[in-house]
TIBADO-280252 format. One record per residue: x, y, z of N, C-alpha, C, O in turn. Coordinates in steps of 0.1 Angstrom, whole numbers, plus 2048, in hexadecimal, padded with zeros to 3 digits. Example, Ala and Ser with C-alpha at 12.3 -4.5 7.8 and 13.67 -1.06 7.14 Angstrom:
<recs>
8847C784E87B7D384E8847DF84E88E7DF855
8807EA8478897F584788180084F88680B850
</recs>
This chain:
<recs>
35E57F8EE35758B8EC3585948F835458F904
35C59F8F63585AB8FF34D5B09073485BB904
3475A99113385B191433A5BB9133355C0909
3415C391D33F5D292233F5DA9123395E490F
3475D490B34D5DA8F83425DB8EE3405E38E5
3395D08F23265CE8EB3215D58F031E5DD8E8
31E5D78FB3165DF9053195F38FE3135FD8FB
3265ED8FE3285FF8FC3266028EE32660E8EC
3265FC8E43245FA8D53165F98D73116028D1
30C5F18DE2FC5F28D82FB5FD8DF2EF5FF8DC
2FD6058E72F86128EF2FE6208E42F962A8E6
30861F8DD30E6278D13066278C73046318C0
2FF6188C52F46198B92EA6218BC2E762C8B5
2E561C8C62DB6208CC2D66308D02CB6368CF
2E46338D32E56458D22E364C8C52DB6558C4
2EE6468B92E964D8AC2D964D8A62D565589D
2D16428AC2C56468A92BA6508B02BC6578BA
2AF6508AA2A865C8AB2966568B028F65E8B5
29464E8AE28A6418B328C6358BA2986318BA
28562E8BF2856208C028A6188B92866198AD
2926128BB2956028B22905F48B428C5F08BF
2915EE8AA28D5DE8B129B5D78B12A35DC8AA
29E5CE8B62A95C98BB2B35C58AE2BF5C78AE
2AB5BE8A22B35B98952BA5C88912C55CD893
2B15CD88D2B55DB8882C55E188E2CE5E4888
2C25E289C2CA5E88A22DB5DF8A22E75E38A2
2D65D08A12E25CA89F2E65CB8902F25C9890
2E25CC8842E25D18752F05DD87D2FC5DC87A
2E95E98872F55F08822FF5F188C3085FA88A
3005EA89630B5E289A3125DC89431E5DE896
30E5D488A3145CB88331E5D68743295D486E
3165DD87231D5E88683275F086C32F5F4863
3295F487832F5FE88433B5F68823455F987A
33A5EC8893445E088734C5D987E3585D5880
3405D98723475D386534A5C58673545BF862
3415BF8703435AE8713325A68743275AD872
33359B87832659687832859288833258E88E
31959788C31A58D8983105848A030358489F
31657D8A83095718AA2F85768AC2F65828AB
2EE56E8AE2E65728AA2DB57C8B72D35858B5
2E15758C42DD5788CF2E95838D82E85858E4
2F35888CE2FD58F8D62F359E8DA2F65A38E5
2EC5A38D32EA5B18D42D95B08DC2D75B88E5
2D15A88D82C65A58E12CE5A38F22CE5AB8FB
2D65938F22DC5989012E05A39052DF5A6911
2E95AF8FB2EC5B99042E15C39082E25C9913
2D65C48FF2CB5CB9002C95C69112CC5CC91B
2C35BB9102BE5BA91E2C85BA92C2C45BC937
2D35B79282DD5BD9342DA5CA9362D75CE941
2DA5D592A2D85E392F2CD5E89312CE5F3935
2BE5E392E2B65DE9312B15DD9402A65E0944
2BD5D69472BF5D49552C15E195D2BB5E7966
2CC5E49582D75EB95A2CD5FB95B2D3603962
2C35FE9562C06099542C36139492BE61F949
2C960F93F2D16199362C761492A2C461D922
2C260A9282B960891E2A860691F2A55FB925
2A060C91B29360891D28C60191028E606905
2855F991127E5F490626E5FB9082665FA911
26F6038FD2656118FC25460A8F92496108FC
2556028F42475FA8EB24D5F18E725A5F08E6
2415E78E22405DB8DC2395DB8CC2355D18C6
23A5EB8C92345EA8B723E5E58AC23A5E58A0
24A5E08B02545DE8A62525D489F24C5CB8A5
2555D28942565C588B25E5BF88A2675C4884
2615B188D26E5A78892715A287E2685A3875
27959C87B27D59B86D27359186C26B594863
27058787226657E86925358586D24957E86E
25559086D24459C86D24059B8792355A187A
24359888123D59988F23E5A28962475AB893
2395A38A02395B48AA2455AB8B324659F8B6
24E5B78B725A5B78BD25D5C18C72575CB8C3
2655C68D626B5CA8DC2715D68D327A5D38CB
26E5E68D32775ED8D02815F58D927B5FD8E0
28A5F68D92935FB8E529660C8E22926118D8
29B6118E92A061F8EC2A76248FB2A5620907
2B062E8F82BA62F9062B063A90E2A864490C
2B663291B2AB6309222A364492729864692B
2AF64D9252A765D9202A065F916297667916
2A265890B29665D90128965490327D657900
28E64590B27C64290E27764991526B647914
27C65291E27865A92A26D669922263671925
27466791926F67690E26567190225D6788FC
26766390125A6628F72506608FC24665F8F5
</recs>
C-alpha cells in the first residue's frame, strides 16, 4: 500500500465534505472513491499521521461509531479553524 496515495485520498474525502466526520464514515467513502475494500485500520492510521502532520484536526468527540459510541470526528485542519 501507498502511504503518501491514502494520505492524499483521505484528505480528498475529507475536502468534499462540508462537516466533521467520524473516521468509519470517512473510510465508507474512501472505499467508494476507490471502488475496493480496505483494511480496517488503513484510514484511522492515516487520519492520525495527518493528524500529526497538521493538515488534519479532530474537531470533537460527539461522533457516533458504528457499534453507538461517541467517537473522534475529524476535519481539515482550516475548517476546524472556522468551526
Amino acid at each position: 500500500m501507498n502511504v503518501n496515495r491514502m494520505q492524499a485520498e483521505t484528505v480528498k474525502a475529507l475536502a468534499g465534505l462540508h462537516e466533521p466526520v467520524e473516521e468509519w464514515r470517512l473510510q465508507e467513502r474512501v472505499e467508494q472513491r476507490l471502488n475496493c475494500r480496505l483494511g480496517d485500520s488503513t484510514i484511522r492510521t492515516r487520519l492520525k499521521e495527518l493528524v500529526k502532520k497538521g493538515i488534519v484536526v479532530v474537531t470533537d468527540r460527539n461522533g457516533i461509531s458504528r457499534a453507538g459510541h461517541r467517537c473522534a470526528r475529524y476535519a481539515l485542519a482550516e475548517m476546524g479553524v472556522a468551526a
